[in-house]
C-alpha positions as CSV (number, residue, x, y, z in Angstrom):
1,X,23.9,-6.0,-12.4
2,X,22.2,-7.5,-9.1
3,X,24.5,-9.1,-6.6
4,X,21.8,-9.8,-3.9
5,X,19.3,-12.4,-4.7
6,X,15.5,-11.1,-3.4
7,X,13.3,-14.0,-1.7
8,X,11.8,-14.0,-4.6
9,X,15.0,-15.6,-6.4
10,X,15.7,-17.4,-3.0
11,X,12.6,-19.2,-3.2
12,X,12.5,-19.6,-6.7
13,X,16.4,-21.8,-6.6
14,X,15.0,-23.3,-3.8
15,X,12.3,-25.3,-6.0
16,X,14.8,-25.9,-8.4
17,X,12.4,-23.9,-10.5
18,X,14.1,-21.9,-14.2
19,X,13.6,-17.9,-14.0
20,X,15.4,-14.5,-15.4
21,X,16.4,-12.1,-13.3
22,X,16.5,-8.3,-14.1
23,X,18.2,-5.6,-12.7
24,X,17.0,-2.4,-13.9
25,X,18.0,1.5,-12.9
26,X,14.6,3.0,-12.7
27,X,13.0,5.6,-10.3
28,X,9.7,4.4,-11.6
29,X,7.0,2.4,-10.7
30,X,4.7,2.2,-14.1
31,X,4.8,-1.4,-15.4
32,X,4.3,-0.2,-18.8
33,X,7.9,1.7,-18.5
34,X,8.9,-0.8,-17.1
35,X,8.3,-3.7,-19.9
36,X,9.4,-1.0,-22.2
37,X,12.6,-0.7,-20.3
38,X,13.4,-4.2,-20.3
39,X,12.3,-4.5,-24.5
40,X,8.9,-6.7,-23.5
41,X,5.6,-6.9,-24.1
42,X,3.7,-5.4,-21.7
43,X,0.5,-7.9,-21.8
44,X,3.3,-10.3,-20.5
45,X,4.9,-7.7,-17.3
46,X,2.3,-8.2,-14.5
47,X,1.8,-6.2,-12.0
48,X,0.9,-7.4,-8.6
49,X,-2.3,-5.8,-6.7
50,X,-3.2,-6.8,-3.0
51,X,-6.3,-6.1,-1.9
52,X,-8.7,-6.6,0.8
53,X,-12.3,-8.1,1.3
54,X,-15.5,-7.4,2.8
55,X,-14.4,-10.4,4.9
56,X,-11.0,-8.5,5.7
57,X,-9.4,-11.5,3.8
58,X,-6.6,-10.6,2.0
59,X,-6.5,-11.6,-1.9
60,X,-3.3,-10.9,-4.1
61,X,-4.5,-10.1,-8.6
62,X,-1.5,-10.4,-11.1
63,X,-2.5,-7.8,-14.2
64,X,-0.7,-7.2,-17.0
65,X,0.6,-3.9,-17.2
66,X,-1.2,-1.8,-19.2
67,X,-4.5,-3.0,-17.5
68,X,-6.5,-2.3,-14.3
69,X,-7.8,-4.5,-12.2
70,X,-11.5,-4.7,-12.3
71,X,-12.9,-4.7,-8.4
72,X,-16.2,-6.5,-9.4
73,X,-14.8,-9.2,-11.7
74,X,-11.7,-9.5,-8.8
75,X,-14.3,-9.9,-5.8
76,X,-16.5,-12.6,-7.9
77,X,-13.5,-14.5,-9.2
78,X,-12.6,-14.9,-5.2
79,X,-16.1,-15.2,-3.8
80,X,-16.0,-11.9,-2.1
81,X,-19.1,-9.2,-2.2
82,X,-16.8,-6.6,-2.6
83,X,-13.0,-5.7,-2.6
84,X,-11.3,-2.7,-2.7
85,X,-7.0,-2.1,-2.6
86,X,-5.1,-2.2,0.2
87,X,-4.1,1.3,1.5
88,X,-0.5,1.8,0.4
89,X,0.5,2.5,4.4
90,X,-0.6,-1.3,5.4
91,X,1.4,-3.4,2.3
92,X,4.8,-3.4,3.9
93,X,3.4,-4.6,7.5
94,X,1.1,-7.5,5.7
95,X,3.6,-8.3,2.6
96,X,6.9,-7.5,3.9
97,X,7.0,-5.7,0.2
98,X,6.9,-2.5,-0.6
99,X,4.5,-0.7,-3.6
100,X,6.6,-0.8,-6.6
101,X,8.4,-3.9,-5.4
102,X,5.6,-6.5,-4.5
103,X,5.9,-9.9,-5.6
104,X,3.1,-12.9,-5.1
105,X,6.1,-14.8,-4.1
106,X,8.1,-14.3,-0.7
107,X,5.1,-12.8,1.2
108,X,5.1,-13.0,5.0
109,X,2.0,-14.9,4.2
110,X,0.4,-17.0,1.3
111,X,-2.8,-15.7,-0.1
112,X,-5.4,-16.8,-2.4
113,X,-3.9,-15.4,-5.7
114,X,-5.6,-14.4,-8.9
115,X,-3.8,-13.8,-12.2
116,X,-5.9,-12.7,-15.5
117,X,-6.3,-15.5,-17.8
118,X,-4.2,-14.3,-20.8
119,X,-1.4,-15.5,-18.4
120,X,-2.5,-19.5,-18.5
121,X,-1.1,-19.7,-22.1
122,X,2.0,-17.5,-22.0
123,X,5.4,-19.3,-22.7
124,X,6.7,-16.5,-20.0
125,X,5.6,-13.6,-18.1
126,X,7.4,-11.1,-15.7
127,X,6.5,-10.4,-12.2
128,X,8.5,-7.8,-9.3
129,X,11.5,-9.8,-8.0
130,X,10.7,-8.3,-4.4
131,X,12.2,-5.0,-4.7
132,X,12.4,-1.9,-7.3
133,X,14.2,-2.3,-9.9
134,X,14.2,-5.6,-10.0
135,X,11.8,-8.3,-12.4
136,X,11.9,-12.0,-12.8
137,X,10.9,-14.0,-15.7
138,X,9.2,-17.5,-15.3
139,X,6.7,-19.8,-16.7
140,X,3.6,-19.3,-15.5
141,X,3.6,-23.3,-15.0
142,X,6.6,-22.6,-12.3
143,X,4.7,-19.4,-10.6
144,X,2.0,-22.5,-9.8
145,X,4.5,-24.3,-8.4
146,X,5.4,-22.0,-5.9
147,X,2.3,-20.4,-5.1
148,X,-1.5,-21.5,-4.7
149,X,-2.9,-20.0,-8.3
150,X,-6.0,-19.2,-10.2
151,X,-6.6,-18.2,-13.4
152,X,-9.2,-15.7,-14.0
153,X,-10.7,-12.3,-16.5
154,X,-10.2,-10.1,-13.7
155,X,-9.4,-6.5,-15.7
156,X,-11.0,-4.0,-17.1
157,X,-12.7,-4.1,-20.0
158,X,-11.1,-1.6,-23.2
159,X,-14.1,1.3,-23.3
C-alpha cells in the first residue's frame, strides 16, 4: 500500500474534498490495464492528455481509457485552430508530471481543462494520482472544485 501521499492527495485533503486512493504494482502505462487492474470500468479511468496550441497555450483533455482524444473536436472545444500533443520530452518541465503519471491536479501551473462529457454524469471517475502506479477516485463534482473544468465530446468517434 501507499505510504506517501502525491500532490494530488495533498491537494485533494486540503479542500476537504472525499477521494480513493490506489496503489497499484504495474510497469504499465495503458489505462485500459489499468482499470482492469483495479476491477473498473474503463469509460470511468481517464486518462490525462496535455497538449499544446497554435497559440502555444497549453490545454490539459481528461479521456476515458479506451478512447483517443480527437485533435479537431479538442482544438474547437478550447477555441484553438489547431492542437497537437505535447512532445513527451517537454511534460515533466511544464507539468512537473511524468507520462504515465500525469494528473490535471498538482500541476506547476493551472490550465484550461477539458474532460469528455460522459464524465458530467458519473457518480465517480478515476484520474493518475501524480505518479505511476498510483489512481485516485473522486466525483467529478470535487475534480470542479479543485480545478477550472469543462465538459466537452472531445474523442474519437467508434469507426
Amino acid at each position: 500500500m501507499q505510504k506517501d501521499k502525491t500532490n494530488v492527495m495533498r491537494v485533494l485533503d486540503q479542500k476537504k474534498l472525499e477521494y480513493t486512493h490506489y496503489a497499484y504494482d504495474n510497469m504499465t502505462t495503458n489505462a485500459v490495464e489499468v482499470a482492469n487492474e483495479l476491477g473498473t470500468d474503463p469509460q470511468f479511468l481517464y486518462k490525462t492528455l496535455v497538449t499544446v496550441g497554435k497559440s502555444k497555450e497549453h490545454y490539459v483533455f481528461m479521456v476515458p481509457a479506451e478512447h483517443e482524444l480527437d485533435l479537431k473536436k479538442a482544438a474547437k472545444a478550447v477555441g484553438e485552430k489547431s492542437i497537437e500533443m505535447l512532445p513527451q520530452k517537454e511534460l515533466l518541465p511544464l507539468t512537473g508530471y511524468i507520462h504515465g503519471g500525469c494528473s490535471p491536479i498538482g500541476m506547476k501551473k493551472q490550465f484550461k481543462t477539458t474532460i469528455h462529457i460522459n464524465a458530467q454524469e458519473a457518480e465517480k471517475i478515476f484520474f493518475s494520482g501524480g505518479r505511476v502506479g498510483c489512481q485516485v477516485c473522486t466525483s467529478p463534482k470535487n475534480l470542479e472544485k479543485v480545478i477550472r473544468l469543462q465538459y466537452k465530446d472531445i474523442i474519437k468517434d467508434a469507426d
